[in-house]
Backbone as ProteinMPNN parsed JSONL, in Angstrom:
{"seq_chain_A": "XXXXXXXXXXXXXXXXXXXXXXXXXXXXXXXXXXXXXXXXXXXXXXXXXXXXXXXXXXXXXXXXXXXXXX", "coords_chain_A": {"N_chain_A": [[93.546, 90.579, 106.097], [93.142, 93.786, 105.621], [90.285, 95.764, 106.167], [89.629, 97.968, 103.973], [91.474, 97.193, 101.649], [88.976, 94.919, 101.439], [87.214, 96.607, 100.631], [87.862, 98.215, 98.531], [88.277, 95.934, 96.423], [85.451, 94.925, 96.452], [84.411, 97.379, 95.392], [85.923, 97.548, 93.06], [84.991, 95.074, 91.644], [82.151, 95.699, 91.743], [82.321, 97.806, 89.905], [83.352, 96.938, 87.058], [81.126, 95.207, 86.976], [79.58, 97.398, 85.883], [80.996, 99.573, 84.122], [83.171, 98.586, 83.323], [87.038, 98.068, 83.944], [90.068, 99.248, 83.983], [93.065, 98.575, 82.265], [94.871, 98.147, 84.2], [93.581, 98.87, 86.471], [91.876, 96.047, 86.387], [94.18, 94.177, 86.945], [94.862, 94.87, 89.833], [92.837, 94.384, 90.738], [93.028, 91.228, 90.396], [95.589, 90.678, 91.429], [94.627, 91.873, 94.57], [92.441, 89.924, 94.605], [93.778, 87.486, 94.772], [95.308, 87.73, 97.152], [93.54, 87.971, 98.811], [92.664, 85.207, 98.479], [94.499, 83.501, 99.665], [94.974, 84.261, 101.658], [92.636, 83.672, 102.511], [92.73, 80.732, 102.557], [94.747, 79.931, 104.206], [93.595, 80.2, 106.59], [91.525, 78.808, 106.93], [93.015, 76.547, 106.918], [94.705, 76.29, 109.298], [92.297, 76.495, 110.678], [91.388, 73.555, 110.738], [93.797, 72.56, 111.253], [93.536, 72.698, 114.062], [91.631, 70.802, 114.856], [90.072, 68.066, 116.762], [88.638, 64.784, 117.458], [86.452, 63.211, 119.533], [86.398, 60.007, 120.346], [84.053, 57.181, 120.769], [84.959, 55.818, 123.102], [85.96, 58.009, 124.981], [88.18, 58.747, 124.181], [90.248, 61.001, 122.902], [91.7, 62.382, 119.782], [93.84, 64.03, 117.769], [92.49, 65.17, 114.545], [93.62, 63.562, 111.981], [95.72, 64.1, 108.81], [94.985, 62.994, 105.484], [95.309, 60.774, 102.182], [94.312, 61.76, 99.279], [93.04, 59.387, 96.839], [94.321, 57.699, 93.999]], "CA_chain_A": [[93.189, 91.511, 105.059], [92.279, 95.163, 106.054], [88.775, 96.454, 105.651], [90.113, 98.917, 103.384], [91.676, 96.041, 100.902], [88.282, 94.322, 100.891], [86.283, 97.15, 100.093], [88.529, 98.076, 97.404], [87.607, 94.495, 95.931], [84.073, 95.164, 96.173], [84.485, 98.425, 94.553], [86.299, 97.148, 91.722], [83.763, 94.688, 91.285], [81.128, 96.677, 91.041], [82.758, 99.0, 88.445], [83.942, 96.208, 86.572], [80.177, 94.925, 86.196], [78.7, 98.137, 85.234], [81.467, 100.431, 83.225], [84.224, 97.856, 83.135], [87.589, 97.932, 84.063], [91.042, 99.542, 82.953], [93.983, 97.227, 82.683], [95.771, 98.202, 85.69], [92.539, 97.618, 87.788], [91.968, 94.531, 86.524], [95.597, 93.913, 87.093], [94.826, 95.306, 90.724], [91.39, 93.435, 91.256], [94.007, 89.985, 90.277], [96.026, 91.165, 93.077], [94.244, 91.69, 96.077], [91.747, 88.937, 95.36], [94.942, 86.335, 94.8], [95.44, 87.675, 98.529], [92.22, 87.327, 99.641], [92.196, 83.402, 98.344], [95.566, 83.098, 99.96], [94.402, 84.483, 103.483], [91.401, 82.411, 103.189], [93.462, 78.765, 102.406], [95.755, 80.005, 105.683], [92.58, 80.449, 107.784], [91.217, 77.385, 106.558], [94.294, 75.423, 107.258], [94.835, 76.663, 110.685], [90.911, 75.762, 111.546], [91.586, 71.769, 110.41], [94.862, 71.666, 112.137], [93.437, 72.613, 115.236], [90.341, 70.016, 114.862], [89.834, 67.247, 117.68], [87.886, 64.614, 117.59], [86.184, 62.519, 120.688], [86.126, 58.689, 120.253], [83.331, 57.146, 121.389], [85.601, 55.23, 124.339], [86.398, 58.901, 125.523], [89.489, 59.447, 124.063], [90.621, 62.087, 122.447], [92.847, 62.212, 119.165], [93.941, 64.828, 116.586], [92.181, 64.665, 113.303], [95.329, 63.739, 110.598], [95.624, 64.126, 106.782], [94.732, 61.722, 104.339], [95.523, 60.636, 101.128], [92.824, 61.621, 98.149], [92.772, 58.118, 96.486], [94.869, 58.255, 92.419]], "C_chain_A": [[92.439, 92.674, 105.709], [90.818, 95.103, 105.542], [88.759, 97.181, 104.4], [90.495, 98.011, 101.812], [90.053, 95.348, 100.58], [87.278, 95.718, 100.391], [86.734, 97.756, 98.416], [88.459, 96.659, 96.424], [86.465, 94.494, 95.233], [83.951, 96.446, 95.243], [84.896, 97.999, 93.247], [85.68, 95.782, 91.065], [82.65, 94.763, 90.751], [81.027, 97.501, 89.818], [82.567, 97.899, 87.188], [82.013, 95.082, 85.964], [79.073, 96.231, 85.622], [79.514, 98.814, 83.96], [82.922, 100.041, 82.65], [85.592, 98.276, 83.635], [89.257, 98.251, 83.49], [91.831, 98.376, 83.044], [94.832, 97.468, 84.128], [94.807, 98.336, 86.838], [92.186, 96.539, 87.668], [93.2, 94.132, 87.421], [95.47, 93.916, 89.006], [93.9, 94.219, 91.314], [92.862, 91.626, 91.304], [94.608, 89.986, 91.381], [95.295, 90.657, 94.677], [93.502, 90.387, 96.028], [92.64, 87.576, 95.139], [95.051, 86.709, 96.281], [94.817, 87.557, 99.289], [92.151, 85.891, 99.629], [93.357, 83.437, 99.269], [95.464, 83.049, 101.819], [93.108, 84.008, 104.27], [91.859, 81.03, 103.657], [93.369, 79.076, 104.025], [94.462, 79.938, 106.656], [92.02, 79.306, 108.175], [92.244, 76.324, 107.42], [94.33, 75.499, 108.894], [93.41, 76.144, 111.261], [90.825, 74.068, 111.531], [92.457, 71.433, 111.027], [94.325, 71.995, 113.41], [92.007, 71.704, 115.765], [90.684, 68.354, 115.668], [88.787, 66.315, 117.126], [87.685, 63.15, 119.145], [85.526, 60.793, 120.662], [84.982, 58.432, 121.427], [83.703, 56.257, 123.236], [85.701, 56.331, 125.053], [87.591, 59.581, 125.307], [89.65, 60.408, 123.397], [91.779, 62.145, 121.402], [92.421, 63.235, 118.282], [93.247, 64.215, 115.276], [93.33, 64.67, 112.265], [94.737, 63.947, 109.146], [95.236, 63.331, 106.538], [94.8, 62.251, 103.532], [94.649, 60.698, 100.127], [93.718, 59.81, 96.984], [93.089, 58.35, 94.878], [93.675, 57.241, 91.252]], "O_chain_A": [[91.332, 92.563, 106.235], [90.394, 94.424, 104.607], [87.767, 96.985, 103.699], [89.738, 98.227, 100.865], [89.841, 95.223, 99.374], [86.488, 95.382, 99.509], [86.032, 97.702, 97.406], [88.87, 96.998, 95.314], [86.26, 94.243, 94.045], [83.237, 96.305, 94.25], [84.098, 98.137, 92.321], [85.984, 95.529, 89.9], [82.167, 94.233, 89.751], [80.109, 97.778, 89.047], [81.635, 98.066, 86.402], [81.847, 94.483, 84.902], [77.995, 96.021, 85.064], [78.982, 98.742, 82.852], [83.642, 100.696, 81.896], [85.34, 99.436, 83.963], [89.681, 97.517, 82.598], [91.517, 97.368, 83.677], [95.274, 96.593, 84.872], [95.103, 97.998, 87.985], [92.085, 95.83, 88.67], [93.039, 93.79, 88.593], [95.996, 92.946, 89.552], [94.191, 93.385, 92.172], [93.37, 91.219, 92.348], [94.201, 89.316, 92.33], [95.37, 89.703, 95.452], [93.626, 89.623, 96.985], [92.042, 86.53, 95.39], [94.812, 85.674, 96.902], [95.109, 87.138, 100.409], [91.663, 85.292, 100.587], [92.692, 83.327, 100.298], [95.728, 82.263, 102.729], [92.675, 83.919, 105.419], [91.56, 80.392, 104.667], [92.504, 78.748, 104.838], [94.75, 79.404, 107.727], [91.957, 78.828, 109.308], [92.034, 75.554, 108.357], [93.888, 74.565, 109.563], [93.406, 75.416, 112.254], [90.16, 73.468, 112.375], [92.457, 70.306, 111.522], [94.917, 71.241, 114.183], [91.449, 71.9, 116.845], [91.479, 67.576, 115.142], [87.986, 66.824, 116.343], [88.576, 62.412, 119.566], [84.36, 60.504, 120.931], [84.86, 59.018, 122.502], [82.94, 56.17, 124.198], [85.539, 55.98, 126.222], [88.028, 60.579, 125.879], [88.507, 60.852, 123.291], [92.899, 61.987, 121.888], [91.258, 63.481, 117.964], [93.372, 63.032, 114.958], [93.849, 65.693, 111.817], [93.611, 63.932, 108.649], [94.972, 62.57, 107.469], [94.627, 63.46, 103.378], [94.053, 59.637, 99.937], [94.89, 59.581, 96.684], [92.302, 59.096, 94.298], [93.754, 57.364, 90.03]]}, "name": "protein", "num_of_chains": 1, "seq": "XXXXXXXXXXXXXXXXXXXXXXXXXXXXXXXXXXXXXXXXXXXXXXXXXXXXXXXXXXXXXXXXXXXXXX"}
C-alpha cells in the first residue's frame, strides 16, 4: 500500500469524524481500507509461514497449521 493510499485513509477519516462523509467517499474510505485489511492478512500470513521453531533436542521444525477445535 503506497503512502499516498494510506494517507488518503487517514484523511477520510478525519473528515468523516468532524464534517462527515459524501457517499462516494464513504464508498472510497470502504475501498482502500478493504485493501489495507487485505495487505495486512497477506503480510501476516507470509510472517507465520516463515516461523521456525527450535526443539529443545536441537532440532529444528516448521511451525504447521492446526485445526480450531468445532
Amino acid at each position: 500500500m503506497t503512502k499516498e493510499k494510506i494517507a488518503r485513509i487517514n484523511e477520510l477519516a478525519k473528515k468523516s469524524k468532524t464534517v462527515g462523509l459524501t457517499s462516494d467517499e464513504a464508498t472510497e474510505q470502504k475501498k482502500l481500507r478493504g485493501e489495507y485489511i487485505a495487505e495486512m492478512k497477506n503480510s501476516l500470513k507470509n510472517q507465520l509461514d516463515n516461523i521456525y521453531i527450535k526443539e529443545p533436542d536441537g532440532t529444528v521444525k516448521k511451525a504447521r497449521k492446526t485445526q480450531k477445535d468445532n
